[in-house]
The first five atom37 places (N, CA, C, CB, O) and aatype in JSON, in Angstrom:
{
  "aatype": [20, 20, 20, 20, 20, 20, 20, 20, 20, 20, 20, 20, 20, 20, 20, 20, 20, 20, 20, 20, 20, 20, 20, 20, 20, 20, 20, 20, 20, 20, 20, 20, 20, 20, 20, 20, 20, 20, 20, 20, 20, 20, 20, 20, 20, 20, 20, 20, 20, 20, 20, 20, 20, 20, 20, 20, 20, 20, 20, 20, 20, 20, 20, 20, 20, 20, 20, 20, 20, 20, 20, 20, 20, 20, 20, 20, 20, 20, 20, 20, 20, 20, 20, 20, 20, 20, 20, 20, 20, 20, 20, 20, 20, 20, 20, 20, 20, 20, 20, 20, 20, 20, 20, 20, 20, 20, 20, 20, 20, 20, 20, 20, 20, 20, 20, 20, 20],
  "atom_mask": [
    [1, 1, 1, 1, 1],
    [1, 1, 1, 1, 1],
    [1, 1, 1, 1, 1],
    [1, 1, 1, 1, 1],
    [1, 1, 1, 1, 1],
    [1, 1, 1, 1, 1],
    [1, 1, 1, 1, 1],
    [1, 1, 1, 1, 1],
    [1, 1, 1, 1, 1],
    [1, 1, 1, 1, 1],
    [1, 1, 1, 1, 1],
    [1, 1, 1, 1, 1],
    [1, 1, 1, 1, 1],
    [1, 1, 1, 1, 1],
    [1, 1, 1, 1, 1],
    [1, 1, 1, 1, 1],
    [1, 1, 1, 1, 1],
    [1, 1, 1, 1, 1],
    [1, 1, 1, 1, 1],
    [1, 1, 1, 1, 1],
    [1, 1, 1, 1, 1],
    [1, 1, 1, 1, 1],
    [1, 1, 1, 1, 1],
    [1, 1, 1, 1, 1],
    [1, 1, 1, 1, 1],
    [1, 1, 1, 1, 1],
    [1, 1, 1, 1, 1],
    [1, 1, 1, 1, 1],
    [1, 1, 1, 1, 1],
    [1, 1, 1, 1, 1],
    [1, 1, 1, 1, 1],
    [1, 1, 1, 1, 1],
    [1, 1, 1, 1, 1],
    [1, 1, 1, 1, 1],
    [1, 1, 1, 1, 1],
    [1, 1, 1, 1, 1],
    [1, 1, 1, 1, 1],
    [1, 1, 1, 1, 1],
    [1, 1, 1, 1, 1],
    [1, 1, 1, 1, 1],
    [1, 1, 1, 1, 1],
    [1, 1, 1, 1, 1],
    [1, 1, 1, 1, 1],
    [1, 1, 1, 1, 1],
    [1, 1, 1, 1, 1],
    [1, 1, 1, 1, 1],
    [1, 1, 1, 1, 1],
    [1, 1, 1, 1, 1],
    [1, 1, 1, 1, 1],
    [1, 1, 1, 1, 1],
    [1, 1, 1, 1, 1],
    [1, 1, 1, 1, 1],
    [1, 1, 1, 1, 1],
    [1, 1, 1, 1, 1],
    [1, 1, 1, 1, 1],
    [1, 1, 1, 1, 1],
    [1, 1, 1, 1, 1],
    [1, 1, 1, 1, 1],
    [1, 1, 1, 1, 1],
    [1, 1, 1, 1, 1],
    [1, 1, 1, 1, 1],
    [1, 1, 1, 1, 1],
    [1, 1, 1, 1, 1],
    [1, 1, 1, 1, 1],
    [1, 1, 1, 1, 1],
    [1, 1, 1, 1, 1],
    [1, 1, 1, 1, 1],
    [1, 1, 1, 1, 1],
    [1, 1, 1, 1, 1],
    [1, 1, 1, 1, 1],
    [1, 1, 1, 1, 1],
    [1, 1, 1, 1, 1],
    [1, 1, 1, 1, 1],
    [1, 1, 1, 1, 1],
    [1, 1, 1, 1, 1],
    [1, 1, 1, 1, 1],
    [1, 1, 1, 1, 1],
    [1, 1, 1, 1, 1],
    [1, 1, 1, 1, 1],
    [1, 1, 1, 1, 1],
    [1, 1, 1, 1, 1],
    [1, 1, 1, 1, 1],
    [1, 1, 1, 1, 1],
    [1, 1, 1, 1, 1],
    [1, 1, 1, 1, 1],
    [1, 1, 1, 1, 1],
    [1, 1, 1, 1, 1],
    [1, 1, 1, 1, 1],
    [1, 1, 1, 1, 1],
    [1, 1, 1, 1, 1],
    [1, 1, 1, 1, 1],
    [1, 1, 1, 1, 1],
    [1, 1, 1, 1, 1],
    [1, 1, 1, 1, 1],
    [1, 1, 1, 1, 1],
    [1, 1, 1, 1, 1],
    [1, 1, 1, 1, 1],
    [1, 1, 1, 1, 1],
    [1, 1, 1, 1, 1],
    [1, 1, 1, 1, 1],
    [1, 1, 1, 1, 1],
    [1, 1, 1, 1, 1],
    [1, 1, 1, 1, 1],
    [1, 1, 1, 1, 1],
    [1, 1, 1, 1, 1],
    [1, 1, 1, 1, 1],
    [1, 1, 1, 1, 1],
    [1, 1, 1, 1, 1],
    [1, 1, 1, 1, 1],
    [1, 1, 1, 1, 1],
    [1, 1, 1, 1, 1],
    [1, 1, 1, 1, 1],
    [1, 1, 1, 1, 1],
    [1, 1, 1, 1, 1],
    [1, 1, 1, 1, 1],
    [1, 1, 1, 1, 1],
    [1, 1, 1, 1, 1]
  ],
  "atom_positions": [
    [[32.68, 35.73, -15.63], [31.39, 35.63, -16.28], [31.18, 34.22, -16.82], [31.27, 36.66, -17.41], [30.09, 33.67, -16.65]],
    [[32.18, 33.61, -17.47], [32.12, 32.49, -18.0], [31.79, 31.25, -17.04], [33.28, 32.4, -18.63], [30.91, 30.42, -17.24]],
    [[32.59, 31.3, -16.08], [32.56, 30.36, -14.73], [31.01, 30.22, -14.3], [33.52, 31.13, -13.35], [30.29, 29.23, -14.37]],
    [[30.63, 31.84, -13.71], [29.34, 31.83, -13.5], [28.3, 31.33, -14.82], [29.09, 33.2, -13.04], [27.3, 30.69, -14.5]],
    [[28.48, 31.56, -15.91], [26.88, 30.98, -16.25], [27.33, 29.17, -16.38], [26.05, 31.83, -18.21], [26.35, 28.43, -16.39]],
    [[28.5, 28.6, -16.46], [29.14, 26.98, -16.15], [28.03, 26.96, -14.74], [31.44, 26.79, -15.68], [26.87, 26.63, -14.99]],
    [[28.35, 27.27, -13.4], [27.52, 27.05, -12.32], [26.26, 27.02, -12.82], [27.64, 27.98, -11.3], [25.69, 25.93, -12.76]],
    [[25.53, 28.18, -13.43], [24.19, 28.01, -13.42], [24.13, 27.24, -14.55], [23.34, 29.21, -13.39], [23.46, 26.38, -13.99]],
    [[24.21, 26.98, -15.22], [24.08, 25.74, -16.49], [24.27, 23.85, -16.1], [25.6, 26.17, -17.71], [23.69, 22.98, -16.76]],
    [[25.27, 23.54, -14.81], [24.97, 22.66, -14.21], [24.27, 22.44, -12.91], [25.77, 22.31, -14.24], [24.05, 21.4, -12.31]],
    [[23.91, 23.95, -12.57], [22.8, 23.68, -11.52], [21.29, 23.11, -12.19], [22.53, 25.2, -10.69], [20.52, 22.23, -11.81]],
    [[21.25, 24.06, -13.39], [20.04, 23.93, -14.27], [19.74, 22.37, -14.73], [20.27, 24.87, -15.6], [18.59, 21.95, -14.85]],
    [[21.19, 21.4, -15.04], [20.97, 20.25, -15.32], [21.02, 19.21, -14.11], [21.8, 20.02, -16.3], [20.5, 18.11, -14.34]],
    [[21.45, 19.38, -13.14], [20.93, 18.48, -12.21], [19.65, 18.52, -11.26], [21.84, 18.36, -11.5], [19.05, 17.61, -10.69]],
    [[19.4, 20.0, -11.3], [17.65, 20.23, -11.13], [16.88, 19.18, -12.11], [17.1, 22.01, -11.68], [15.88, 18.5, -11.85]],
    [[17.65, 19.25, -13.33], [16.77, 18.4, -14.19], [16.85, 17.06, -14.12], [16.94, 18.65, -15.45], [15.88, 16.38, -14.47]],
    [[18.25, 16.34, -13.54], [17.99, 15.15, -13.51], [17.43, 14.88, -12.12], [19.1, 14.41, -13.9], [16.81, 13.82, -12.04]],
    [[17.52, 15.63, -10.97], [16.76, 15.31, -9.73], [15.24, 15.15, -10.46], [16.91, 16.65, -8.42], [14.64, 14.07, -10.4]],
    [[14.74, 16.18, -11.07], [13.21, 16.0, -10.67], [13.11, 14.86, -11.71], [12.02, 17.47, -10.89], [12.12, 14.16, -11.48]],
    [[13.68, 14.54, -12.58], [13.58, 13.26, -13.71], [13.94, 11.84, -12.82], [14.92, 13.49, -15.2], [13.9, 10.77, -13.43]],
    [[14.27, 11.87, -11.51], [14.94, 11.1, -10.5], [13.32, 10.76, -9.74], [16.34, 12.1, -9.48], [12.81, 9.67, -9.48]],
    [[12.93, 11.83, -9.59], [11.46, 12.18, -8.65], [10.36, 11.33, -10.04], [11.05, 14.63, -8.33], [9.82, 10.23, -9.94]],
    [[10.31, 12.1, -11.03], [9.25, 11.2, -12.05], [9.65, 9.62, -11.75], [9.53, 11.6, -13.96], [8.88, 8.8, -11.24]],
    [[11.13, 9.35, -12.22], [11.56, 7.86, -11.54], [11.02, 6.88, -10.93], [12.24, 7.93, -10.77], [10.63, 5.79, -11.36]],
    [[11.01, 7.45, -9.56], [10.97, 6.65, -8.41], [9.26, 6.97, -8.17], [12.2, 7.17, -7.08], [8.58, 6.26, -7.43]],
    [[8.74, 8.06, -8.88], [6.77, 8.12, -8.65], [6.4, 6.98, -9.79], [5.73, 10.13, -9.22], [5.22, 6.62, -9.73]],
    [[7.15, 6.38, -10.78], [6.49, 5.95, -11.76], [6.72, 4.29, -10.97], [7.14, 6.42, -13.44], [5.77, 3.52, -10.98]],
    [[7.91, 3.93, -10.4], [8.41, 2.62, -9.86], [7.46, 2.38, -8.73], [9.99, 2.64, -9.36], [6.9, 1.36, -8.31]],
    [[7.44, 3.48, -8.4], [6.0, 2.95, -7.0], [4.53, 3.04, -7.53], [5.88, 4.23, -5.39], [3.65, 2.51, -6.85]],
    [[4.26, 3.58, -8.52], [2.86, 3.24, -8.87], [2.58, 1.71, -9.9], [2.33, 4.67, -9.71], [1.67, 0.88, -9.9]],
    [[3.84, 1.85, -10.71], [4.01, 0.55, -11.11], [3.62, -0.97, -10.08], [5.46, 0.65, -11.45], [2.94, -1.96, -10.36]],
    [[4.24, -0.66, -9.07], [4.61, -1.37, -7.62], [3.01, -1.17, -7.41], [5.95, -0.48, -6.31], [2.34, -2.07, -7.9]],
    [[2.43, -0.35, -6.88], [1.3, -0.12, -6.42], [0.24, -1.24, -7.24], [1.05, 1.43, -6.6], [-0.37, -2.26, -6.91]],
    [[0.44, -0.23, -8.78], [-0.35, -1.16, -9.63], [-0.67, -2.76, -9.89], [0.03, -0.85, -10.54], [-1.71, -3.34, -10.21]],
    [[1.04, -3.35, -9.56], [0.87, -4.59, -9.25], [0.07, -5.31, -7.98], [1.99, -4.88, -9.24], [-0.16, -6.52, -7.91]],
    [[-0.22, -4.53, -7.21], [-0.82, -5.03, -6.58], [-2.36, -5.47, -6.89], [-0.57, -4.41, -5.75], [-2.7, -6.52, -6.33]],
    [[-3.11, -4.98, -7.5], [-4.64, -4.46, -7.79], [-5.22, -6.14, -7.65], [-4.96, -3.48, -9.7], [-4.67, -7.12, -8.14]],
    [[-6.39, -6.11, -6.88], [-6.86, -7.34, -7.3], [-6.33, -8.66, -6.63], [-6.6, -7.37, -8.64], [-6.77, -9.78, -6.85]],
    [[-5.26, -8.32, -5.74], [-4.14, -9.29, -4.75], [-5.12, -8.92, -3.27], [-1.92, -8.5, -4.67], [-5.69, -7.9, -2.9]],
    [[-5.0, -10.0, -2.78], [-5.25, -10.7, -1.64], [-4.8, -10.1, -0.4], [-4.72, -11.91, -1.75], [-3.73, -10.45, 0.08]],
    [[-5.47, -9.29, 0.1], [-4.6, -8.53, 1.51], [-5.35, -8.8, 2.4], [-4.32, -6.9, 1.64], [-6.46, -9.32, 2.3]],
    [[-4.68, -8.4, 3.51], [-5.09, -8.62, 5.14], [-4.73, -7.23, 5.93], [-4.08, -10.03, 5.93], [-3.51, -7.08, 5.99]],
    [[-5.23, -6.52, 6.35], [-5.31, -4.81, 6.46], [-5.97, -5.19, 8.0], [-6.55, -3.67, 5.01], [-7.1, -5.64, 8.22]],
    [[-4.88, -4.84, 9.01], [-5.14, -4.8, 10.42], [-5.84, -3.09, 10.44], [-3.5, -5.12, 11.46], [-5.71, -2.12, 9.69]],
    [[-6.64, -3.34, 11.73], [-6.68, -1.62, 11.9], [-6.58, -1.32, 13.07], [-7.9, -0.85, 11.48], [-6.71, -2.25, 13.86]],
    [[-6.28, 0.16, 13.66], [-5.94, 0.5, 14.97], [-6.75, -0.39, 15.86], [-6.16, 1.97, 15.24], [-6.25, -1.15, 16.69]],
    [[-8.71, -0.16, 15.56], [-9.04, -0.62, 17.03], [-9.61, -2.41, 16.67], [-10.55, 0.64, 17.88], [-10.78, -2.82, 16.7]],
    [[-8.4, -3.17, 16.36], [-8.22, -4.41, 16.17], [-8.7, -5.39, 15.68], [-8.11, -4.68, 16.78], [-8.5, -6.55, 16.04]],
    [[-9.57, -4.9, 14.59], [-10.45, -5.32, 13.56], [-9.55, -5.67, 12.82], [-11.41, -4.45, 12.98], [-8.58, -4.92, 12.8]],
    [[-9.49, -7.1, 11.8], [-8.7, -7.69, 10.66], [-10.1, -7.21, 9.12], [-8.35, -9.93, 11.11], [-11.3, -7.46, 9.08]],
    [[-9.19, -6.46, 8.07], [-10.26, -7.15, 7.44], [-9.37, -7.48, 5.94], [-11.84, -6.1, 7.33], [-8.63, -6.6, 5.49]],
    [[-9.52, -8.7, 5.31], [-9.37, -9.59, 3.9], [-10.13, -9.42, 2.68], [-9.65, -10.92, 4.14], [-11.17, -10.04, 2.46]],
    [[-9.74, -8.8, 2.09], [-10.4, -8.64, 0.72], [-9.58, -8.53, -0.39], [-11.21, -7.53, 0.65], [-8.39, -8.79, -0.22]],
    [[-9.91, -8.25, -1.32], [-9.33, -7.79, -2.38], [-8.88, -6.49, -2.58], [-10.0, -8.02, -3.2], [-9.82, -5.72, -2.35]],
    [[-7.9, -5.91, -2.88], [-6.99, -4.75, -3.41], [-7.87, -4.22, -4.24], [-5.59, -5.09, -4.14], [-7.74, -4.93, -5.24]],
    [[-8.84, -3.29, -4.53], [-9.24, -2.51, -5.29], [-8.41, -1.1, -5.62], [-10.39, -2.4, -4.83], [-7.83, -0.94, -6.69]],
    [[-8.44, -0.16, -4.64], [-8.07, 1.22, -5.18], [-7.31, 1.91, -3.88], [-9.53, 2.15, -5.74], [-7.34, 1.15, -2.92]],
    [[-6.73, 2.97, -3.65], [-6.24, 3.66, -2.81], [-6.37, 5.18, -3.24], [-4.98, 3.18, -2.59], [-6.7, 5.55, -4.36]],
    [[-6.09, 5.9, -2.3], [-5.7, 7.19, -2.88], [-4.64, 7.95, -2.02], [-6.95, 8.06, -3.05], [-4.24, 7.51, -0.94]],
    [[-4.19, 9.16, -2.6], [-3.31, 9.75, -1.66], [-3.11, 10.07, -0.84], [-3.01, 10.22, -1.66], [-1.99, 10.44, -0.48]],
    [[-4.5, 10.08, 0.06], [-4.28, 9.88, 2.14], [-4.2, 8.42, 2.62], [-5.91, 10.52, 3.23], [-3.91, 8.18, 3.79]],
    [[-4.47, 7.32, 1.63], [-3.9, 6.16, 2.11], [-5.54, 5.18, 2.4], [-2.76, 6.58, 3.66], [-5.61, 4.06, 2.89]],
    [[-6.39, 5.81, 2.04], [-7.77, 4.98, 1.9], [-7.53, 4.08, 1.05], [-9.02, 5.71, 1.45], [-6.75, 4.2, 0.1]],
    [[-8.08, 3.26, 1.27], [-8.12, 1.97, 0.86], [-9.3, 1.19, 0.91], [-7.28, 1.38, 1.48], [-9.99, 0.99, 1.91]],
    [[-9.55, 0.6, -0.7], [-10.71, -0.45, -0.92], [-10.48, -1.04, -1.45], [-11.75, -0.34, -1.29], [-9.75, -1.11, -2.44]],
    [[-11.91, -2.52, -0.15], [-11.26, -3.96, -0.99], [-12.99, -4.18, -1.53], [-10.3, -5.71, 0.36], [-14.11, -3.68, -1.42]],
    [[-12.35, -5.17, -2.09], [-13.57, -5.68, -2.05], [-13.77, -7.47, -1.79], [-14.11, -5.19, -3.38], [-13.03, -8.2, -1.14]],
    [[-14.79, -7.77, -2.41], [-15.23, -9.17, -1.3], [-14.74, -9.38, 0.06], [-14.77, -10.51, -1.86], [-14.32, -10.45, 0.5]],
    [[-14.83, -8.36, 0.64], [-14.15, -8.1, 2.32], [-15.15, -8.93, 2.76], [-14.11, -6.35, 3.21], [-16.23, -9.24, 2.25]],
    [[-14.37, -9.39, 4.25], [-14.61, -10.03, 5.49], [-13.98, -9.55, 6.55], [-14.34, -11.26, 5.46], [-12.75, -9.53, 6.55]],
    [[-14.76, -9.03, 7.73], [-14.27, -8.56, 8.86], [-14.13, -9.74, 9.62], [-15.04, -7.52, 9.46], [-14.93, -10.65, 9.85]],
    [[-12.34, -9.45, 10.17], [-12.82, -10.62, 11.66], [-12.45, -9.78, 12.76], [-11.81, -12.36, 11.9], [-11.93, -8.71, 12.45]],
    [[-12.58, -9.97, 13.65], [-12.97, -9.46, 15.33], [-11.75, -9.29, 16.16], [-13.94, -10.64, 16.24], [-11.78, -10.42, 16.64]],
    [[-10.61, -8.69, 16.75], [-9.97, -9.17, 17.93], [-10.97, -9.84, 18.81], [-9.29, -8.06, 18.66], [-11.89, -9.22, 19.34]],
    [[-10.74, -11.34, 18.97], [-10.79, -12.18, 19.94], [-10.23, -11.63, 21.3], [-10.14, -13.31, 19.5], [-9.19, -10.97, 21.38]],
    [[-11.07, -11.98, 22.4], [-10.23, -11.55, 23.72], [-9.67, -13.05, 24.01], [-11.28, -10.79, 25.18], [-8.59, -13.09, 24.6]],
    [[-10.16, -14.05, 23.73], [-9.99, -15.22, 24.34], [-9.14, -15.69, 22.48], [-11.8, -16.12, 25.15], [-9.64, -15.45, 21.39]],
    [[-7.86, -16.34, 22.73], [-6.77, -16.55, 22.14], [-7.14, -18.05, 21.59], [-5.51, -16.33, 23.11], [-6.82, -18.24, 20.42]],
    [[-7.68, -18.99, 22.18], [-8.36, -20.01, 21.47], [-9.2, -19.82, 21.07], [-8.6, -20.88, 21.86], [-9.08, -20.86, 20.43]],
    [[-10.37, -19.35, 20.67], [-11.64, -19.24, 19.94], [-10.92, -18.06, 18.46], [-13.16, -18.41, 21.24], [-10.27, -17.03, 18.3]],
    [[-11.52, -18.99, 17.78], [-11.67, -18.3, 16.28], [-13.12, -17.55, 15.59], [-11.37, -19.52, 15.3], [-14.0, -18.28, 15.13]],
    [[-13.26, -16.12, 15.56], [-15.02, -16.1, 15.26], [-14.87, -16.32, 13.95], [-16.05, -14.59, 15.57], [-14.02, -16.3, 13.06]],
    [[-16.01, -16.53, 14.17], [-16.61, -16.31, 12.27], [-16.39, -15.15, 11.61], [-18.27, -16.34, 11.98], [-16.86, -14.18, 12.2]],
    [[-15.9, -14.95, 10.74], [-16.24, -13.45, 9.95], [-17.19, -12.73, 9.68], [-16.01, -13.36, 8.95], [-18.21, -13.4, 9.56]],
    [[-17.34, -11.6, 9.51], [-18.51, -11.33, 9.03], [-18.22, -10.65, 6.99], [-19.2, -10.06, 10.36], [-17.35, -9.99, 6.41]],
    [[-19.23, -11.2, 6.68], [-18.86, -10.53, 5.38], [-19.41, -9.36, 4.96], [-19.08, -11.28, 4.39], [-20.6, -9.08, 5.06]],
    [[-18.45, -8.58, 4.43], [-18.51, -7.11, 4.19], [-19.19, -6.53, 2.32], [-16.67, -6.62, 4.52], [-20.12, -5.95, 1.76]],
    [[-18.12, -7.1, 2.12], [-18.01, -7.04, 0.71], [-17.75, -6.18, 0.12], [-18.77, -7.31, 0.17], [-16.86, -6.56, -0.64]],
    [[-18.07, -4.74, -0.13], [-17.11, -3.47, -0.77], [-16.84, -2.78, 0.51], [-17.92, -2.32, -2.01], [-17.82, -2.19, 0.97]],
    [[-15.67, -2.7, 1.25], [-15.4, -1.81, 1.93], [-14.42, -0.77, 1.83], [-15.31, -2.28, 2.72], [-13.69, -0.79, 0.83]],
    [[-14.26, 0.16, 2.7], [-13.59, 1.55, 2.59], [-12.85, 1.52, 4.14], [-14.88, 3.02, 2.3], [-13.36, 1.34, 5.24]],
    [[-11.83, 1.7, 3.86], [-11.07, 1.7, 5.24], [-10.23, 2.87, 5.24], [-10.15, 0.4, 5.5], [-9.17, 3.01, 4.63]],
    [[-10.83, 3.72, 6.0], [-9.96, 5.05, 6.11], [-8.04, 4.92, 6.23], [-10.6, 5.8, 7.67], [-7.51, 4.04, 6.91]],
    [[-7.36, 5.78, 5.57], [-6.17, 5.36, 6.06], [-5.33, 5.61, 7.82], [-5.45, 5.97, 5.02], [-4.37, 4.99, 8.29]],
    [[-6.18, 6.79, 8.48], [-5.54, 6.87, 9.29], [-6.14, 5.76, 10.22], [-5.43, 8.13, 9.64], [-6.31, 6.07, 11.4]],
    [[-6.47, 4.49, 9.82], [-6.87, 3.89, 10.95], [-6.09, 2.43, 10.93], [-8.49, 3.83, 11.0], [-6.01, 1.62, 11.85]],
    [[-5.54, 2.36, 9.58], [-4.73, 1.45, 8.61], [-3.26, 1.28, 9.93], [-4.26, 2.48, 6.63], [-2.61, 2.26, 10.32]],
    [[-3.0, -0.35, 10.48], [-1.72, -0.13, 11.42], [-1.11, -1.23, 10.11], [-1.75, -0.72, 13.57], [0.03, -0.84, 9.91]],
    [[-1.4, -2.38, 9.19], [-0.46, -2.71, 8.98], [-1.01, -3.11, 7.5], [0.13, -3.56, 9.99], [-2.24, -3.14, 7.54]],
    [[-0.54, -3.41, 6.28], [-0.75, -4.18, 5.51], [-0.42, -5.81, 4.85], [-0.63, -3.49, 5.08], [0.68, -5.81, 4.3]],
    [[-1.03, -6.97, 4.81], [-0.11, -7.73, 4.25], [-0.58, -8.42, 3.12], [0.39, -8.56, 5.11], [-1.75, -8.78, 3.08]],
    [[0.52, -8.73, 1.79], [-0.44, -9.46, 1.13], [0.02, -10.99, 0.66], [-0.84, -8.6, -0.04], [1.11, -11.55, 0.72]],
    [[-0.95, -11.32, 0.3], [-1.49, -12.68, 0.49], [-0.68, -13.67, -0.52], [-3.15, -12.69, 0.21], [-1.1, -13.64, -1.68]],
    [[0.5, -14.6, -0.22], [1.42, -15.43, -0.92], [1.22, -15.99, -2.22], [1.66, -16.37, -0.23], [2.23, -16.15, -2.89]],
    [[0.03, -16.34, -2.75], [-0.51, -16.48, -3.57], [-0.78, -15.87, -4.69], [-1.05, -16.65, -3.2], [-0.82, -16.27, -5.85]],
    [[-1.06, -14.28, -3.91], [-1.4, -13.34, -5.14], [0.18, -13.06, -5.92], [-2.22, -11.68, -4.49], [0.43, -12.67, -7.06]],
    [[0.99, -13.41, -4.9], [2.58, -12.7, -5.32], [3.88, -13.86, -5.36], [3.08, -11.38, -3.93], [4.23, -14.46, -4.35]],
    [[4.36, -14.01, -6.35], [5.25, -14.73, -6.06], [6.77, -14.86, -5.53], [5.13, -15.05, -6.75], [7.55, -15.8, -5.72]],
    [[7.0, -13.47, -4.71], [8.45, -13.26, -4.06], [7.65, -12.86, -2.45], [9.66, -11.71, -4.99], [7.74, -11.8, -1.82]],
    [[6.97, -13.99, -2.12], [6.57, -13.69, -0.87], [5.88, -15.1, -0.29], [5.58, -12.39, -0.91], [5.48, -15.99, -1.04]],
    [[5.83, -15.12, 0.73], [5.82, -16.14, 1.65], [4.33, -15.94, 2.76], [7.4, -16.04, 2.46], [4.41, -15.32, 3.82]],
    [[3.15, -16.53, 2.3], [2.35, -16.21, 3.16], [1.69, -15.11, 3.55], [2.73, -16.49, 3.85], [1.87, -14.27, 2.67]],
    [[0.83, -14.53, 4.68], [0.54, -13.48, 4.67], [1.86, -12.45, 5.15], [-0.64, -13.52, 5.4], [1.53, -11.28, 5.38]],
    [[2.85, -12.68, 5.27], [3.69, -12.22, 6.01], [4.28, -11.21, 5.42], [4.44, -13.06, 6.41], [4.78, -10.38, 6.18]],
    [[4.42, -10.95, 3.85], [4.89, -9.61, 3.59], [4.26, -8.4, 4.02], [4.99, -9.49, 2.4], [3.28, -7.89, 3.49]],
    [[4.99, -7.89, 5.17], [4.42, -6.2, 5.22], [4.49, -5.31, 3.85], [5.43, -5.26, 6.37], [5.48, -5.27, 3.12]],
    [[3.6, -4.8, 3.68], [3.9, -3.32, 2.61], [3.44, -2.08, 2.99], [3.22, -3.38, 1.17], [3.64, -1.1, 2.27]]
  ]
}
């Protein structure tokens, strides 16, 4: 009898530190998240549209808004650069989202547009 309620008394406490593990690591990524707000990204999308704006908001399917956006174009021709077009509050669904990067400037343990997140 004794043994058994020992088992359930340290099952009971590492349930508790797992899900205190789970609060953890949800509070380190929104933290993380949060730092971003207002940073400089570059958000490719499936059908090869770039668009640059500002980090506004997300939510939990992965939508995403910037704002002072600018769309630029996949180019077919590899020398020509178009013009952008400017957007300015946009909404970019997440399932259409292939990459994120943000912008060296806004962050200082990063190098260019080149950090993926």
């Amino acid at each position: 009898m004794y043994t058994k309620k020992c088992l359930l008394y340290e099952a009971e406490i590492s349930q508790r530190s797992l899900h205190q593990s789970e609060v953890s690591s949800s509070s380190q990524a929104r933290q993380k998240l949060e730092g971003l707000l207002n940073k400089n990204m570059r958000i490719r999308m499936t059908d090869g549209r770039t668009l640059v704006g500002l980090f506004l908001c997300t939510d939990r399917d992965c939508n995403v808004i910037l704002g002072s956006a600018q769309e630029f174009l996949k180019s077919t021709d590899t020398f020509s650069q178009s013009e952008p077009r400017v957007l300015g509050l946009a909404m970019i669904p997440g399932h259409h989202v292939v990459s994120i990067e943000v912008e060296a400037d806004s962050l200082d343990d990063t190098q260019g547009f080149g950090a993926n997140h």
